[in-house]
C-alpha positions in Angstrom: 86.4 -61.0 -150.7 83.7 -61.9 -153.4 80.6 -61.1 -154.3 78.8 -64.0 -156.0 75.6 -64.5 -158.5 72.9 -67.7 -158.1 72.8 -69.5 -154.9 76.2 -70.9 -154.0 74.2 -73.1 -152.1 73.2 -75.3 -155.7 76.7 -75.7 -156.6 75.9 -73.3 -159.5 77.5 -70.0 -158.9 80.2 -66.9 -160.5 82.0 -64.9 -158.4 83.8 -61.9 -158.5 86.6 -62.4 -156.5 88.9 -59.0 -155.4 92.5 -60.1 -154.4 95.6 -57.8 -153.7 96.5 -57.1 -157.1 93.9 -58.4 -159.3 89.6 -58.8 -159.7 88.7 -62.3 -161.4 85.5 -63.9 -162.3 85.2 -67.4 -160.9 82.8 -70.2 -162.4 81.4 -73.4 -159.9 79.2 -75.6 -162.1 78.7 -79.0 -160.2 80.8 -78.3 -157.3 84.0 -77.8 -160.0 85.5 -74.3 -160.1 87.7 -72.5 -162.7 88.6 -69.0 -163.0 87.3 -67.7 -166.4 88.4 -63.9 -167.0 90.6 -61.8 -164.8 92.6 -58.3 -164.7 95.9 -57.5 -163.3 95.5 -54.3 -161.2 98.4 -51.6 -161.1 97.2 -50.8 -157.6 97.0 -53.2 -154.6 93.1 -53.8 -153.2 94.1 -54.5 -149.9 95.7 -50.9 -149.3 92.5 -49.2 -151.2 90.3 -51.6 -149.0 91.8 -49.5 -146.1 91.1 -46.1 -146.8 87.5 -47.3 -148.5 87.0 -48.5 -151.8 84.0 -49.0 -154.4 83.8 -52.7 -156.1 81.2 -53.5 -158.6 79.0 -57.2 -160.0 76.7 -56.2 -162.3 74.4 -59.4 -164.1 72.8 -58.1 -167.0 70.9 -61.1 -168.9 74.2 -63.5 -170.0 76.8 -60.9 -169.0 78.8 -60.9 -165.6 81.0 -57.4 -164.9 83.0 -57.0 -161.8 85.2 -53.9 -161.3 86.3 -51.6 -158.2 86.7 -48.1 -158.7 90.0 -47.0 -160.9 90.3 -50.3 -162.0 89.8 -52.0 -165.6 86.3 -54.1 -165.6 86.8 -57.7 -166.1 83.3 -59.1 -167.9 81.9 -63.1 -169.0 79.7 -64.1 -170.8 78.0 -67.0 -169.2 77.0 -70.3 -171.5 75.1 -72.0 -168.3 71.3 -70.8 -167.8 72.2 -72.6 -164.3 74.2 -69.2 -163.8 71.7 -66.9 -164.7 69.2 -67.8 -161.8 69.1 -66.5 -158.2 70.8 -63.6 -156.9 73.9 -61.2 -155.8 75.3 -62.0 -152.4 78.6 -61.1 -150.4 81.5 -63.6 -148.6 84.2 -63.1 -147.0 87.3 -64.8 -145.9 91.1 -64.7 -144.3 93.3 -67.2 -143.8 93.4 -67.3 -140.1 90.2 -68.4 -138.2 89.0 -65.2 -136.3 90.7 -62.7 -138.1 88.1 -60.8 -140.7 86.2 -58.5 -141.0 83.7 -56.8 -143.5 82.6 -53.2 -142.7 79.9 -52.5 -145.6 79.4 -48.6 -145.4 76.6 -49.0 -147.8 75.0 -51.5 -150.2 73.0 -50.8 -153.6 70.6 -52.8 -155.4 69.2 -51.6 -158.4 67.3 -53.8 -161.5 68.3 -53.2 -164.7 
């Protein structure tokens, strides 16, 4: 799944993205995407995402951090004041029409 900063929306956006073995920051600037940081995790998401897990995206001024409990952080620094604007938002996805599902026990918003 990802959690995403700015509106995707304007074709402007980052994204954390949290796979089965790693977390990456994505960057869409004009509708063309690249992945610009990333960790390798030692432990598979998609087993923690079963029992429960805790992810992170923090946007502090020019800095993007995404992490998930136990994990190493994986942080950008964004060049595009495009990317700075708008907020944090949640997607979700599987490769079979039909077949997800995102149970949010609880959500936290808090200004830094």
């Amino acid at each position: 799944f990802f959690l995403w900063r700015a509106a995707p929306s304007s074709g402007n956006f980052l994204s954390c993205k949290f796979a089965d073995r790693y977390i990456s920051i994505n960057e869409t600037l004009d509708g063309v995407k690249k992945q610009v940081a990333s960790v390798r995790l030692s432990t598979s998401i998609s087993s923690a995402v079963l029992t429960g897990t805790n992810v992170r995206m923090e946007a502090n001024k020019n800095r993007i951090t995404c992490s998930r409990t136990g994990a190493e952080d994986v942080s950008y620094t964004i060049s595009d004041n495009h990317l700075m604007k708008g907020g944090i938002g949640i997607s979700n996805w599987f490769t079979v029409p039909g077949v997800s599902t995102l149970d949010l026990r609880s959500v936290k918003v808090v200004g830094i």
